[in-house]
CHARMM-style PDB file with segment names, atoms N, HN, CA, C and O in Angstrom:
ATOM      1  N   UNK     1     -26.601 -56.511  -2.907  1.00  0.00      PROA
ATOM      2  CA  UNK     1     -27.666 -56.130  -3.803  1.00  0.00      PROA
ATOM      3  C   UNK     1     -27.702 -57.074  -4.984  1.00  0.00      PROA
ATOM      4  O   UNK     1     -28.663 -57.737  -5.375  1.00  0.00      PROA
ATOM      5  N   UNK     2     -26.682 -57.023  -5.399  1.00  0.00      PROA
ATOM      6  HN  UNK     2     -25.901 -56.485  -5.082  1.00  0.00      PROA
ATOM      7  CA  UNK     2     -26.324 -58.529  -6.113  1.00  0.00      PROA
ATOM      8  C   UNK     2     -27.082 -59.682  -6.276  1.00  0.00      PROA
ATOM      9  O   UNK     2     -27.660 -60.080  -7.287  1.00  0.00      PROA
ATOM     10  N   UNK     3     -27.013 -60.184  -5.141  1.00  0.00      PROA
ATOM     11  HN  UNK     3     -26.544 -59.860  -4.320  1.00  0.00      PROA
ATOM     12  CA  UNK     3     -27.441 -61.350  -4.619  1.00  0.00      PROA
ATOM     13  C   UNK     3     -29.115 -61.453  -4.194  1.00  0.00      PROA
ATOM     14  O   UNK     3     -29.690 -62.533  -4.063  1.00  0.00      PROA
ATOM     15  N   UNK     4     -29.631 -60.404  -4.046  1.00  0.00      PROA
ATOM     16  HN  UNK     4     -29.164 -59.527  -4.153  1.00  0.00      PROA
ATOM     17  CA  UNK     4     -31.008 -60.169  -4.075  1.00  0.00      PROA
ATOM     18  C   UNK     4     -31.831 -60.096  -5.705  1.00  0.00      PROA
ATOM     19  O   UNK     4     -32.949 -60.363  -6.146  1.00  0.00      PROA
ATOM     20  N   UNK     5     -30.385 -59.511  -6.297  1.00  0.00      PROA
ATOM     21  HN  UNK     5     -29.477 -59.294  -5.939  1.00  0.00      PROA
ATOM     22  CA  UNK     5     -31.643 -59.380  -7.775  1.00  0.00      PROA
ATOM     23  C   UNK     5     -31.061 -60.510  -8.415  1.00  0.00      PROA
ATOM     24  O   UNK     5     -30.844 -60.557  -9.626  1.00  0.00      PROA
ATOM     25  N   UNK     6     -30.771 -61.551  -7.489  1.00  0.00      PROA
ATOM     26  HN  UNK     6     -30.947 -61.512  -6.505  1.00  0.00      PROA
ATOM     27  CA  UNK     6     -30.648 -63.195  -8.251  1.00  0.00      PROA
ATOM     28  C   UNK     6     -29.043 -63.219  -9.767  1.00  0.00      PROA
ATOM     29  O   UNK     6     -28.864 -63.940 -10.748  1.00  0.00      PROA
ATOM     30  N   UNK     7     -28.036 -61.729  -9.014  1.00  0.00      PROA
ATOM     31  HN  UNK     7     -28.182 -61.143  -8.216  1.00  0.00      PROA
ATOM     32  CA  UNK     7     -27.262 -61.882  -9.893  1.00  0.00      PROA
ATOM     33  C   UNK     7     -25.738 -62.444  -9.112  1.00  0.00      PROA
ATOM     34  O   UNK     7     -25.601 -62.030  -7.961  1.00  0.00      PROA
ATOM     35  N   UNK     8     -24.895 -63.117  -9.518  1.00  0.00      PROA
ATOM     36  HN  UNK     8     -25.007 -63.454 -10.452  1.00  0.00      PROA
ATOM     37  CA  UNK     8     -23.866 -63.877  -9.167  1.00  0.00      PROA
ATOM     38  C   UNK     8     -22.363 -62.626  -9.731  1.00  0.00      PROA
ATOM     39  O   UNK     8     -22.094 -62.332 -10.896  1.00  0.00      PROA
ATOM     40  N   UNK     9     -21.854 -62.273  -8.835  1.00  0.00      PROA
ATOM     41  HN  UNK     9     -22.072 -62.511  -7.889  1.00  0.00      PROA
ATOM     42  CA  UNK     9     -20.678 -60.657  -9.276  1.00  0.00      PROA
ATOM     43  C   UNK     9     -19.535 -61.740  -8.503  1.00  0.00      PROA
ATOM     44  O   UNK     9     -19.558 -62.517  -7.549  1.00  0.00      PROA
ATOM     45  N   UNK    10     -18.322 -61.181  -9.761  1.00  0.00      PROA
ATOM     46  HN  UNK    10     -18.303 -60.550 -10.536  1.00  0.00      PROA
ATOM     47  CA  UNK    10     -17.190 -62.098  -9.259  1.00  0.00      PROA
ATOM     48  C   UNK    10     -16.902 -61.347  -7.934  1.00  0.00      PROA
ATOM     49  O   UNK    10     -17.470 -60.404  -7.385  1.00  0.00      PROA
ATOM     50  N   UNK    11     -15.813 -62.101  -7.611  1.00  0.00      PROA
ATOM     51  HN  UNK    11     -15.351 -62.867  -8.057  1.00  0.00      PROA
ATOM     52  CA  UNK    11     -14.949 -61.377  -6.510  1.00  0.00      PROA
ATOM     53  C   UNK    11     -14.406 -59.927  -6.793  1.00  0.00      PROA
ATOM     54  O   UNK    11     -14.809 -58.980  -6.117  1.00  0.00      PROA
ATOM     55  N   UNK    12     -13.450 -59.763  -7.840  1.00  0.00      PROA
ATOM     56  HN  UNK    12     -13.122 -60.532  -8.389  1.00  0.00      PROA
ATOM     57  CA  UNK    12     -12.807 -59.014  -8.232  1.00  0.00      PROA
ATOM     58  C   UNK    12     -13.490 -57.507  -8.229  1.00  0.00      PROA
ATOM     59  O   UNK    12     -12.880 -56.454  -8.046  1.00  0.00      PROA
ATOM     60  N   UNK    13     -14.846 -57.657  -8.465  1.00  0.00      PROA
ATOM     61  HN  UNK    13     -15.342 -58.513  -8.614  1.00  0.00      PROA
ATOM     62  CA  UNK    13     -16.030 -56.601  -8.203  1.00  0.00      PROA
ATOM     63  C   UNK    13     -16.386 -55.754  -7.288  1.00  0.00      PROA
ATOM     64  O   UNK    13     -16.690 -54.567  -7.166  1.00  0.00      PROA
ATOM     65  N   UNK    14     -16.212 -57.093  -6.431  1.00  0.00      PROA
ATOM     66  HN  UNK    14     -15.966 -58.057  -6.530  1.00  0.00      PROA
ATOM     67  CA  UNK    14     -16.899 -57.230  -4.807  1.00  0.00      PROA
ATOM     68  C   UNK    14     -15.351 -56.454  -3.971  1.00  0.00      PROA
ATOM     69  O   UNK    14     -15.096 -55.373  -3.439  1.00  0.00      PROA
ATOM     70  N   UNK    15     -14.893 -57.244  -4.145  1.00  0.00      PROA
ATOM     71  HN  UNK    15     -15.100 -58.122  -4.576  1.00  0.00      PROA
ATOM     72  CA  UNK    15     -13.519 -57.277  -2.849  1.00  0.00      PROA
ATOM     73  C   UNK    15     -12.652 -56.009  -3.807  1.00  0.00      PROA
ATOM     74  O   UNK    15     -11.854 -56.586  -4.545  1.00  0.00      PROA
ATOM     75  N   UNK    16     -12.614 -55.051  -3.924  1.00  0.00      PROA
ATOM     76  HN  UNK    16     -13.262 -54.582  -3.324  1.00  0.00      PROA
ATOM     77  CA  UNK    16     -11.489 -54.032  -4.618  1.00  0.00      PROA
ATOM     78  C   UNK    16     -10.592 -53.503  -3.235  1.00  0.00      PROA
ATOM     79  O   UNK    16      -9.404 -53.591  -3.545  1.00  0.00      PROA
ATOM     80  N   UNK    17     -10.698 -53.112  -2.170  1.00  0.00      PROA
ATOM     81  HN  UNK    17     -11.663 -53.040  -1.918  1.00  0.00      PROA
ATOM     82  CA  UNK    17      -9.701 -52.682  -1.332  1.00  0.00      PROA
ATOM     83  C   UNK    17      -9.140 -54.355  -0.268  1.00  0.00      PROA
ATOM     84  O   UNK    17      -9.994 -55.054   0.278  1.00  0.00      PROA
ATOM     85  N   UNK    18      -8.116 -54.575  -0.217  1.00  0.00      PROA
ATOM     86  HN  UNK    18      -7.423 -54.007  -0.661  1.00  0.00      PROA
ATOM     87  CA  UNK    18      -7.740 -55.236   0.683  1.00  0.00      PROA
ATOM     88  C   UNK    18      -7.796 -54.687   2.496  1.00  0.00      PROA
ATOM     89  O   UNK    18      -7.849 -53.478   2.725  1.00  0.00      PROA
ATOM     90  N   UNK    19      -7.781 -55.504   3.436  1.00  0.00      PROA
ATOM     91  HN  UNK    19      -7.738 -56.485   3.250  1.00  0.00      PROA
ATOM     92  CA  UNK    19      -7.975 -54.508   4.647  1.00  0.00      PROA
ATOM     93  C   UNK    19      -6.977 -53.700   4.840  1.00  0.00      PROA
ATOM     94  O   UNK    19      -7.546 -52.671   5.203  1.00  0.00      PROA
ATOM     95  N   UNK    20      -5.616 -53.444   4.834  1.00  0.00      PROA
ATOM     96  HN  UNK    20      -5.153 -54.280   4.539  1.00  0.00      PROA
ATOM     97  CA  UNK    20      -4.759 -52.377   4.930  1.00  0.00      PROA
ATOM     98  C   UNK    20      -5.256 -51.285   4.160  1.00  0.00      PROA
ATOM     99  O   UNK    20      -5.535 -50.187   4.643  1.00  0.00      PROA
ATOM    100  N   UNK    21      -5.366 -51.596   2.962  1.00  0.00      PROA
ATOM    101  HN  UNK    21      -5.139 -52.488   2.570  1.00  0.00      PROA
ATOM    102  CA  UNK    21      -5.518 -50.405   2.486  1.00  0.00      PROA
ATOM    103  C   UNK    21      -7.100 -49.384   3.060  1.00  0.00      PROA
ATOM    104  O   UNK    21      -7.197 -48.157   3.074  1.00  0.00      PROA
ATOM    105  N   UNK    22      -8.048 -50.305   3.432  1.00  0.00      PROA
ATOM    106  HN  UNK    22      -7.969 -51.302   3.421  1.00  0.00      PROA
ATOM    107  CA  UNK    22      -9.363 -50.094   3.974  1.00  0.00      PROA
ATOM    108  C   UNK    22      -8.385 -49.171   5.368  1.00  0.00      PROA
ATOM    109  O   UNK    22      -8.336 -47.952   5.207  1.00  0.00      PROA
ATOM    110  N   UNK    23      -8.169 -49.342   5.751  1.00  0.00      PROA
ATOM    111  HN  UNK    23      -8.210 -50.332   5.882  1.00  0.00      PROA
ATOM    112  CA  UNK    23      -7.475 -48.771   7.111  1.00  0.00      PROA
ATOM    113  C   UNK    23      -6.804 -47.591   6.985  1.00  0.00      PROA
ATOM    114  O   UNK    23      -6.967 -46.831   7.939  1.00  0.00      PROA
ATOM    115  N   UNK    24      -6.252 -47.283   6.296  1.00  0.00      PROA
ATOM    116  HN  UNK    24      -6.119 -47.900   5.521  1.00  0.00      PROA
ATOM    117  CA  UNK    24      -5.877 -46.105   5.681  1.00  0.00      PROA
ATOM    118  C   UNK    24      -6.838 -45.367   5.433  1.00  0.00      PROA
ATOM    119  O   UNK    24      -6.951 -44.254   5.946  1.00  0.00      PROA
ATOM    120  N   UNK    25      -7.906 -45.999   4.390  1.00  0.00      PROA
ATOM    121  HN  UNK    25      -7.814 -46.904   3.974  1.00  0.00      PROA
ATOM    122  CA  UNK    25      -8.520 -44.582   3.960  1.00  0.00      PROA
ATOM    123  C   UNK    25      -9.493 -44.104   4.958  1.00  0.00      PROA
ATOM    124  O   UNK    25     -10.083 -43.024   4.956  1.00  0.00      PROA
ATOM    125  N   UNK    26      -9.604 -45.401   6.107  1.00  0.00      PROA
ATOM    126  HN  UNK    26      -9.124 -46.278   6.108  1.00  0.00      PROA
ATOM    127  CA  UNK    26     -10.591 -44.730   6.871  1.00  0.00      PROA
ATOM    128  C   UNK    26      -9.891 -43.912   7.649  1.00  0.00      PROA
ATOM    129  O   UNK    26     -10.266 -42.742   7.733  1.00  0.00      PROA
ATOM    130  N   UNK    27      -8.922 -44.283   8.259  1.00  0.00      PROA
ATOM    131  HN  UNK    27      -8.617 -45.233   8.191  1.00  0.00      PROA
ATOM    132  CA  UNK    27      -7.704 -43.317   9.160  1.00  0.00      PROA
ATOM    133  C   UNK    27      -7.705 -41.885   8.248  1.00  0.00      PROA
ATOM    134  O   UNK    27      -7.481 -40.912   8.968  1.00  0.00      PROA
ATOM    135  N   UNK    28      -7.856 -41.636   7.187  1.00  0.00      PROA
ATOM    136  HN  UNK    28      -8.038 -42.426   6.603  1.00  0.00      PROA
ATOM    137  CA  UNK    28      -7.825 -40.586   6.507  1.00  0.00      PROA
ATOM    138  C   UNK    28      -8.835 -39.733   6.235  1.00  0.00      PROA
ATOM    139  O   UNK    28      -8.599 -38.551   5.983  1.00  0.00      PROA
ATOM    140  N   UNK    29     -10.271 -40.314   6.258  1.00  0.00      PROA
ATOM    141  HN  UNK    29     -10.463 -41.274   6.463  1.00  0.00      PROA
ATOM    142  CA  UNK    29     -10.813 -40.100   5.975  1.00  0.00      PROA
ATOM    143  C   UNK    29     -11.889 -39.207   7.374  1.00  0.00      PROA
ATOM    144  O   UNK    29     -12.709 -38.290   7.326  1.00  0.00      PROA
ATOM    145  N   UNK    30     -11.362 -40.015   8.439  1.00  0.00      PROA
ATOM    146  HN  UNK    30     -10.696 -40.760   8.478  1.00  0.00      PROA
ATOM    147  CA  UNK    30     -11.912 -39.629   9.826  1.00  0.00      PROA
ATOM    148  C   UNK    30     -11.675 -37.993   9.581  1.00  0.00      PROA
ATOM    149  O   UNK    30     -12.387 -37.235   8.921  1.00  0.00      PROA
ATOM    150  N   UNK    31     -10.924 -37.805  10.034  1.00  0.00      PROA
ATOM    151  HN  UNK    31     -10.347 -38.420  10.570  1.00  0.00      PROA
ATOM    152  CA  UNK    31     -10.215 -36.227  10.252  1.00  0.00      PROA
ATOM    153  C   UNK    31     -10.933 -35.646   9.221  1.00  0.00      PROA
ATOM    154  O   UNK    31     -11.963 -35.096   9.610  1.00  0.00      PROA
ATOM    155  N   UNK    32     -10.696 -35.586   7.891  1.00  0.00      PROA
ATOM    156  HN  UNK    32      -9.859 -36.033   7.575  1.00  0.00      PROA
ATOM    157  CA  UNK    32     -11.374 -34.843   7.247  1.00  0.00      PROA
ATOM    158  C   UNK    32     -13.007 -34.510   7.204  1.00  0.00      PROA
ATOM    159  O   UNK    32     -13.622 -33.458   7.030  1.00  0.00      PROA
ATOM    160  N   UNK    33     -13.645 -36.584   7.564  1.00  0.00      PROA
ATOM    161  HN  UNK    33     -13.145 -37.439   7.705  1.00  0.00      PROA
ATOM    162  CA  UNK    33     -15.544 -35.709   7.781  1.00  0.00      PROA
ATOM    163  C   UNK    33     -15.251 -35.162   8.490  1.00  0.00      PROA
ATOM    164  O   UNK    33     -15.354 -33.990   8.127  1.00  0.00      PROA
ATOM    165  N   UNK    34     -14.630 -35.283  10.103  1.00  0.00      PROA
ATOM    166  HN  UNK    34     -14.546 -36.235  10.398  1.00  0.00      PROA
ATOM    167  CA  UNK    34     -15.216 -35.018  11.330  1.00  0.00      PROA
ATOM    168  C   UNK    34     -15.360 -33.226  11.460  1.00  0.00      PROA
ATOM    169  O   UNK    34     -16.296 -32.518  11.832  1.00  0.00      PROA
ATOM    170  N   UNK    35     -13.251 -32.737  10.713  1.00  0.00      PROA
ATOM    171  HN  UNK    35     -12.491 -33.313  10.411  1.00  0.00      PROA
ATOM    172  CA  UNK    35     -12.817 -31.844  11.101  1.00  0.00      PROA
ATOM    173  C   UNK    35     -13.370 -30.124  10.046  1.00  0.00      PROA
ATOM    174  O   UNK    35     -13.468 -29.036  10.613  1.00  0.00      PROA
ATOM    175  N   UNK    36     -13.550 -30.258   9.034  1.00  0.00      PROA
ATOM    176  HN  UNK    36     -13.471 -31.142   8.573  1.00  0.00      PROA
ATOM    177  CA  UNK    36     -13.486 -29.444   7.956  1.00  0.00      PROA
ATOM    178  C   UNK    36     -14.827 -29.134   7.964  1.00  0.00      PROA
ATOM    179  O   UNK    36     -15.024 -27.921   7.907  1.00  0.00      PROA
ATOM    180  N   UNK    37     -16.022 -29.959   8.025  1.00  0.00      PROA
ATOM    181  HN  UNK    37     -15.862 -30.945   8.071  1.00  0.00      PROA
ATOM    182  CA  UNK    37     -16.974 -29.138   7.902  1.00  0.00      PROA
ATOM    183  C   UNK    37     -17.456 -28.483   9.123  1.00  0.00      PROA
ATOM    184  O   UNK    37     -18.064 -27.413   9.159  1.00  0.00      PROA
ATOM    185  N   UNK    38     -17.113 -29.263  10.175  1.00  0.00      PROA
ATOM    186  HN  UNK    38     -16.620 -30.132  10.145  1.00  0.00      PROA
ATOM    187  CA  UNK    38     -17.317 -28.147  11.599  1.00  0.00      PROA
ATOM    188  C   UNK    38     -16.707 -26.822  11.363  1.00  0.00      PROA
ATOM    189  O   UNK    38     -17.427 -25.831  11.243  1.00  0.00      PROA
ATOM    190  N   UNK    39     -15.120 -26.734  11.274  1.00  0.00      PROA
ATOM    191  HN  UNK    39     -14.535 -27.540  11.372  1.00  0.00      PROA
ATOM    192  CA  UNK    39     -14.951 -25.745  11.242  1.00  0.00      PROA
ATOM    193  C   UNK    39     -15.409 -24.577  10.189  1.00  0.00      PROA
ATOM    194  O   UNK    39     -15.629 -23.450  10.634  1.00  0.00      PROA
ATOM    195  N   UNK    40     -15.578 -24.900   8.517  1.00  0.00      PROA
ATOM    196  HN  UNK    40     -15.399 -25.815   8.155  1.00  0.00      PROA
ATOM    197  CA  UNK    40     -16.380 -24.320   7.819  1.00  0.00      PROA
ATOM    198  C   UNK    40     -17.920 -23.476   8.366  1.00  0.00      PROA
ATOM    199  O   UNK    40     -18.648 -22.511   8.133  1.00  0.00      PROA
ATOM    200  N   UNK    41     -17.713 -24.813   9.355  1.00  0.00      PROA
ATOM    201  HN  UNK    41     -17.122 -25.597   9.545  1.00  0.00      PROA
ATOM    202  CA  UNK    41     -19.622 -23.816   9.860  1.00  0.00      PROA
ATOM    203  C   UNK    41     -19.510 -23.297  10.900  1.00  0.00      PROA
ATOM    204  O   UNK    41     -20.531 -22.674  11.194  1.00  0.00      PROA
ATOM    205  N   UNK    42     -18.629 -23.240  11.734  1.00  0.00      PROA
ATOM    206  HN  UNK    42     -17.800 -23.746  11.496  1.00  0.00      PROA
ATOM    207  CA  UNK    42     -17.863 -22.541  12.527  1.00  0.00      PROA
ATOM    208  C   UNK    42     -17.881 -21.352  12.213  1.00  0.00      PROA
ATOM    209  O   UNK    42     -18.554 -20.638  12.958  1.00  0.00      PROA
ATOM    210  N   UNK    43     -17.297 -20.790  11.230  1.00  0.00      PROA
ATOM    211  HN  UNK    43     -16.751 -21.369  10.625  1.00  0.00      PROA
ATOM    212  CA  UNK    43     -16.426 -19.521  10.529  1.00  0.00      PROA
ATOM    213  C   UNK    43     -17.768 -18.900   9.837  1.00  0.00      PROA
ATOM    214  O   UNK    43     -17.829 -17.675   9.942  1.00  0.00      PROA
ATOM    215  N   UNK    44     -18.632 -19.391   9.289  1.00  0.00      PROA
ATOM    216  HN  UNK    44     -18.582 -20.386   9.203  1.00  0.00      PROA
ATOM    217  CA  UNK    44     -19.806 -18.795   8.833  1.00  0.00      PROA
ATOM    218  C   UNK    44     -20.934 -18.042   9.592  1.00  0.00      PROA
ATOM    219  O   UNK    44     -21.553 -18.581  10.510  1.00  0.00      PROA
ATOM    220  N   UNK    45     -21.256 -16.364   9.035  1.00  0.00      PROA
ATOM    221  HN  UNK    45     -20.754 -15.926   8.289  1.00  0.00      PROA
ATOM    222  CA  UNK    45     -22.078 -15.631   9.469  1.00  0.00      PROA
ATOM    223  C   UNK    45     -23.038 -16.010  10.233  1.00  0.00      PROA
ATOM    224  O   UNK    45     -23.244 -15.695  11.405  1.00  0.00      PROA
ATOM    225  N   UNK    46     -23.892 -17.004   9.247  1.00  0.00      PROA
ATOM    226  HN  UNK    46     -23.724 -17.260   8.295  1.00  0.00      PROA
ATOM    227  CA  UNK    46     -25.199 -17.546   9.518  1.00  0.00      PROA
ATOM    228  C   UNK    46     -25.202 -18.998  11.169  1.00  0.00      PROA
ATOM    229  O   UNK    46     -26.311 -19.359  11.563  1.00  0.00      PROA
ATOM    230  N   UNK    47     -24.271 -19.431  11.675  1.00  0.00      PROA
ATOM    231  HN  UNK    47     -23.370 -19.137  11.355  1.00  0.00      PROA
ATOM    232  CA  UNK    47     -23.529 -20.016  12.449  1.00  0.00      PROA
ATOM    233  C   UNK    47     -23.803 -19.173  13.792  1.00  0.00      PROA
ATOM    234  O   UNK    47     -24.580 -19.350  14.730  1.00  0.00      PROA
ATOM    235  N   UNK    48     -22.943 -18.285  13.530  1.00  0.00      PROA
ATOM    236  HN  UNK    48     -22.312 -18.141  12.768  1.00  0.00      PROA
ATOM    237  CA  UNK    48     -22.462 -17.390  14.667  1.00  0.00      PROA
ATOM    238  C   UNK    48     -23.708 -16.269  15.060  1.00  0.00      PROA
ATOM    239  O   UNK    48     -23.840 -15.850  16.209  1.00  0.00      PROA
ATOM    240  N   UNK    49     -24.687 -15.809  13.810  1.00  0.00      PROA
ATOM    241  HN  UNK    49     -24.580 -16.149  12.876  1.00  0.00      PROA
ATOM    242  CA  UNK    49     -25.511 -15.288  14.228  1.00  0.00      PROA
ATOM    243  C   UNK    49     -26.737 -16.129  14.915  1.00  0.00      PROA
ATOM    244  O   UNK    49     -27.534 -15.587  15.682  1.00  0.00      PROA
ATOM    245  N   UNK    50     -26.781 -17.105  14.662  1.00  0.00      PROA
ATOM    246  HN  UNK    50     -26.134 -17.545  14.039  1.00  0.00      PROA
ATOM    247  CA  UNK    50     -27.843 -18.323  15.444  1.00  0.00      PROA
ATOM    248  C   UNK    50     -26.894 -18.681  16.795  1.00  0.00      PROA
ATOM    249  O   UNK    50     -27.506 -18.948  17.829  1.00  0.00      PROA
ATOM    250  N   UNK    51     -26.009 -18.690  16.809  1.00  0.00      PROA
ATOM    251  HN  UNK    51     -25.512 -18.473  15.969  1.00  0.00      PROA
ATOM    252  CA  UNK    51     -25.446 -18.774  18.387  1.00  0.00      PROA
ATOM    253  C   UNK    51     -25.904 -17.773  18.948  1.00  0.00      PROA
ATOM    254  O   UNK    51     -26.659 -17.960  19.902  1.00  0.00      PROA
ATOM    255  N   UNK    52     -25.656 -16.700  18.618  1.00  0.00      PROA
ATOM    256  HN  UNK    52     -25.042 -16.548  17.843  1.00  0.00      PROA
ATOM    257  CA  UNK    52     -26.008 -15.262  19.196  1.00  0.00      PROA
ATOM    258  C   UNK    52     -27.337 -15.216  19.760  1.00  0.00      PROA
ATOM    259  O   UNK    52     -27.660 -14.976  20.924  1.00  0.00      PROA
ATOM    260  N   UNK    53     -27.952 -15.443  18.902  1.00  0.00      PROA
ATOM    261  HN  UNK    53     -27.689 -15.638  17.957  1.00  0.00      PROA
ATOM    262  CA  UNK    53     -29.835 -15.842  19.549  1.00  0.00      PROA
ATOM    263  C   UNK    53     -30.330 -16.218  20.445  1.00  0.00      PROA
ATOM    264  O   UNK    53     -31.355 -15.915  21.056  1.00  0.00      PROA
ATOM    265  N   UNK    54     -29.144 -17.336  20.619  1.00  0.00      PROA
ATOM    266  HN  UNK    54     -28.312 -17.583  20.123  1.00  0.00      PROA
ATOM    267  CA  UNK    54     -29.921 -18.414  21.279  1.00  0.00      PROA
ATOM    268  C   UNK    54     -30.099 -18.041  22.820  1.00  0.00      PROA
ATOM    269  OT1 UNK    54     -30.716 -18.797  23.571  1.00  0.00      PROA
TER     270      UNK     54
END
């Protein structure tokens, strides 16, 4: 975006995670989108009564 509005951003800006650490948070981060809000909507009334319907 930077670079479109004709502005020049150091590195230090740009680059903040190295790839290990990028790897981690995605390894971490998987499980939690994938797992927590399924089950949250899982467990909810409004969920289970639209299964019921169907």
């Amino acid at each position: 975006m930077g670079d479109s509005a004709g502005l020049s951003l150091p590195d230090s800006v740009i680059a903040v995670y190295h790839g290990a650490e990028l790897l981690f948070l995605v390894l971490g981060g998987l499980p939690t989108a994938a797992l927590l809000p399924a089950g949250w909507a899982a467990r909810t009334r409004t969920a289970a009564t639209a299964l019921r319907t169907e």
